[in-house]
C-alpha positions in Angstrom: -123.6 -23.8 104.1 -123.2 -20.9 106.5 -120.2 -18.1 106.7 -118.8 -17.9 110.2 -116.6 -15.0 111.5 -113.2 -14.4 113.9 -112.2 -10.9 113.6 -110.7 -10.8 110.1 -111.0 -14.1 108.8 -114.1 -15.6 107.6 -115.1 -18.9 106.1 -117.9 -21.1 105.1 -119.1 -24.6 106.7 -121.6 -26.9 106.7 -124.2 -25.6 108.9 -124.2 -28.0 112.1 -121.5 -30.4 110.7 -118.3 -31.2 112.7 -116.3 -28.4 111.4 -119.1 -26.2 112.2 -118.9 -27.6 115.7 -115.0 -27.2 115.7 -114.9 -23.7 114.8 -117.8 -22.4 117.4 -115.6 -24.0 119.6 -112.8 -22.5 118.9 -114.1 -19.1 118.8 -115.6 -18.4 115.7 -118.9 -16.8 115.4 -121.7 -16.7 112.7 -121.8 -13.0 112.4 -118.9 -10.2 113.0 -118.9 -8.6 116.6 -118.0 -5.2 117.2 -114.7 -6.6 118.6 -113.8 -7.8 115.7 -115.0 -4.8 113.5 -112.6 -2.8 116.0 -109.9 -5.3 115.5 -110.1 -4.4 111.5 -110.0 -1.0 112.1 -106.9 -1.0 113.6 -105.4 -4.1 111.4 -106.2 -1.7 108.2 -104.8 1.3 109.7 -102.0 -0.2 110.4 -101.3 -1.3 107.1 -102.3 1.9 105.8 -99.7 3.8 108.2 -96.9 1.2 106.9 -98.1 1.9 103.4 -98.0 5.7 103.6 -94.5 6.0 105.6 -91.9 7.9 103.5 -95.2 8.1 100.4 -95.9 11.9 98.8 -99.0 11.1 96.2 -97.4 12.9 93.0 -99.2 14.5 89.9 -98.0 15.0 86.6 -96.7 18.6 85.8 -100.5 19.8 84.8 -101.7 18.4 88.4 -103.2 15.7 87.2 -103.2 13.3 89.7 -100.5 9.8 89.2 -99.7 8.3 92.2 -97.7 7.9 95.3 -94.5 6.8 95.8 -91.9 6.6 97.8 -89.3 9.4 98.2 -86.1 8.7 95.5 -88.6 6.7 92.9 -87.0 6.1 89.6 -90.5 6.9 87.9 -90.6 10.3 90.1 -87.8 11.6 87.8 -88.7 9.7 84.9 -92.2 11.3 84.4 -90.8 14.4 85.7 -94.0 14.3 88.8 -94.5 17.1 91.2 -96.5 16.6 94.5 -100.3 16.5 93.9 -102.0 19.4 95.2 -105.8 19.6 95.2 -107.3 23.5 93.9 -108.7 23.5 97.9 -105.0 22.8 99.4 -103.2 25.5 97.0 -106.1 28.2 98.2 -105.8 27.2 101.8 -101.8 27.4 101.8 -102.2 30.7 100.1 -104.3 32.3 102.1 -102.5 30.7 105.8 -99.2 32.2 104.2 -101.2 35.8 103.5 -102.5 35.4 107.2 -99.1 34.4 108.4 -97.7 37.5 106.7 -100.8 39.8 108.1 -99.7 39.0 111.5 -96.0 40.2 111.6 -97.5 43.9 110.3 -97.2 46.2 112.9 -94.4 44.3 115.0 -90.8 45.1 115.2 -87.8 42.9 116.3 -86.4 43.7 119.6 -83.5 42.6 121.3 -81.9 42.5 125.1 -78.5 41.2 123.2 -79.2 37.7 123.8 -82.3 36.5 122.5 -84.5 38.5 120.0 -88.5 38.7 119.8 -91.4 39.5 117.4 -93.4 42.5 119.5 -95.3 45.7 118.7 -93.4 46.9 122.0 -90.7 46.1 123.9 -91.6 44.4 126.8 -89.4 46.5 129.1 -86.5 48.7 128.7 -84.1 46.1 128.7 -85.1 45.4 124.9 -83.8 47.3 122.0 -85.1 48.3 118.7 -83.1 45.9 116.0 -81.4 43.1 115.7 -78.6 41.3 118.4 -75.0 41.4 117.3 -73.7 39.4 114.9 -70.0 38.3 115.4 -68.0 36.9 112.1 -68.4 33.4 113.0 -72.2 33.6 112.4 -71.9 35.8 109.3 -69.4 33.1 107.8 -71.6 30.5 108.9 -74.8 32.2 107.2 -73.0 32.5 104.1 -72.1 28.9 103.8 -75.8 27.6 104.9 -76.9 29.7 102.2 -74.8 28.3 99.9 -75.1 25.2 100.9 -79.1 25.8 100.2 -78.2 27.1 96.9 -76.0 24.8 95.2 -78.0 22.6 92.9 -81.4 23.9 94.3 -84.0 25.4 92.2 -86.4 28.4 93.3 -90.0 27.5 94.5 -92.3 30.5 95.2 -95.8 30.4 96.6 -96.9 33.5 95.0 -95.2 35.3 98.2 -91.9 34.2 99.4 -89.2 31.6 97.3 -87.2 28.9 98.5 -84.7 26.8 97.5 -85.1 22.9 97.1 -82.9 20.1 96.3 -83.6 17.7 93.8 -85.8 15.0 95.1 -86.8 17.0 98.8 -90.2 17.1 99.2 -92.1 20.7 97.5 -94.1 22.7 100.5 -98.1 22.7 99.9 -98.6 25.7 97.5 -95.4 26.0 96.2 -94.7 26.1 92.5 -91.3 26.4 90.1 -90.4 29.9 89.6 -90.1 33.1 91.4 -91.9 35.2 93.3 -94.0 38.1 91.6 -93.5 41.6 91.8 -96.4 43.6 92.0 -96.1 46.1 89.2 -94.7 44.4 87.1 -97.1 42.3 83.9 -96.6 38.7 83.1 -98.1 36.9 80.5 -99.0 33.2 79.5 -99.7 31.5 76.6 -101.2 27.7 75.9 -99.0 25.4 74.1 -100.7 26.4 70.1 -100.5 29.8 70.9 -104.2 30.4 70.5 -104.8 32.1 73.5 -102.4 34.9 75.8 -103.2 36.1 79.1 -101.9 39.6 81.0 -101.7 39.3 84.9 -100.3 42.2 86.8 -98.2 41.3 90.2 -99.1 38.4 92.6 -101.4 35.7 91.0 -101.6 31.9 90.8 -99.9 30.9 87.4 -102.9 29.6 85.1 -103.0 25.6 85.0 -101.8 23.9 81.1 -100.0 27.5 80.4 -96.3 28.8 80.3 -94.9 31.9 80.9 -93.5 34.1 78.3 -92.0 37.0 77.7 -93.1 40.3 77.3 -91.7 40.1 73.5 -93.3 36.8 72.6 -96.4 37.8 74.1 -96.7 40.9 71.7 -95.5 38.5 69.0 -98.3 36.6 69.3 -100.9 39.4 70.2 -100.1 40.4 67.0 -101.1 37.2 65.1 -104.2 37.0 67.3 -105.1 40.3 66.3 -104.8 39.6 62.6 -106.2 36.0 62.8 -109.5 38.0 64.4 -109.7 40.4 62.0 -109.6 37.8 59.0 -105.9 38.9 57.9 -103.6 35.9 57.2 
C-alpha cells in the first residue's frame, strides 16, 4: 500500500495496481509538491478568514481566556465575557495612548475659520489661536450625539481617557469598566475574603481578581487586618 497526494486530498492504494495507475494518471502524486503545500496555505487561510469574520475571542471577567464568538452571542451575555486581552496587549495600548498623549504637548489648535489644525505654530498668519466658530446647528447637534452616546452606555477608561460603549459594541484594546483616575486622589482594592487591601494613588492598572472599594470599607477592613496580625479577635 502506498499514500498518494493532490493538493489537499490524499489517499492510499495498492502500489502498482490499476487504481494506482488511475490516479497517477489523473494527477495524483506519491508525495506533496510545493504546489500543493501552497494550495493548503491558502485553502486554510481562507477558512480561517471565514471563521474569524465578525469573531472577538472573549475572556471571563478575571481575563481568563473562554473563547471567541460571534458579535450578539447569547453565551457573551450569559457568562457575562469581556474581550480577552493578553498582559503584553494591555501594556502596549497603555503606553501607545501615553505616547499618543505625549505628542499633542506643546501644540495648540489653530484655525483660518474653516478648517482647524494640531500645530506648535501657525503656519501663516491667516491662522488663529483657538477654535473655528461654532454656529447653533452644531452645538444642538453635539448635544444630541452625546446623548445619543450616553443613553444606555457604560464608561470604559484605559487608565487615561473614558468612553462610552453600548451594550454588546466591541471594548477598545486596554480598556476596562470604570472611570478614569485622578491623580491625587487614593483608591483601594480588596480580594473577594477580605484578606488582603491595597492603596494606589492616581493612574494605575486595576489589580487582576480584586474590586474596588471605598475609602470607608477599606479602613473597615484595615482595621480587622490589623487586629487579626496582632493576635486580637
Amino acid at each position: 500500500m502506498i499514500e498518494i497526494y493532490f493538493l489537499s486530498s490524499k489517499t492510499t492504494v495498492k502500489l502498482y495496481s490499476e487504481d494506482f495507475h488511475n490516479y497517477i494518471e489523473q494527477g495524483w502524486k506519491t508525495c506533496r509538491s510545493s504546489d500543493d503545500y501552497e494550495y493548503i496555505r491558502r485553502n486554510g487561510n481562507a477558512k480561517n478568514a471565514v471563521f474569524w469574520t465578525g469573531r472577538n475571542r472573549y475572556a471571563t471577567q478575571d481575563g481568563v481566556y473562554f473563547g471567541s464568538y460571534l458579535k450578539g452571542d447569547p453565551i457573551i451575555e450569559q457568562y457575562d465575557l469581556i474581550l480577552y486581552r493578553t498582559e503584553k496587549q494591555i501594556e502596549q495600548n497603555l503606553c501607545r495612548t501615553k505616547l499618543a498623549a505625549a505628542a499633542k504637548l506643546g501644540t495648540n489648535i489653530y484655525t483660518n475659520g474653516i478648517d482647524e489644525i494640531f500645530a506648535s505654530e501657525p503656519p501663516d498668519q491667516s491662522w488663529k489661536l483657538g477654535r473655528k466658530p461654532r454656529d447653533s446647528e452644531w452645538e444642538m447637534k453635539r448635544k444630541e450625539a452625546y446623548l445619543k452616546a450616553c443613553k444606555g452606555a457604560k464608561t470604559y477608561t484605559n487608565g487615561l481617557v473614558n468612553t462610552f460603549i453600548q451594550e454588546g459594541d466591541p471594548i477598545p484594546d486596554g480598556f476596562y469598566l470604570g472611570m478614569k483616575f485622578r491623580p491625587n486622589t487614593v483608591y483601594y482594592y480588596t480580594n473577594e475574603d477580605k484578606s488582603e487591601l491595597l492603596e494606589f494613588k492616581g493612574y494605575h492598572t486595576p489589580p487582576d481578581g480584586m474590586m474596588k472599594i471605598s475609602v470607608a470599607k477599606a479602613m473597615t477592613i484595615n482595621r480587622k487586618l490589623n487586629k487579626h496580625n496582632q493576635g486580637i479577635v
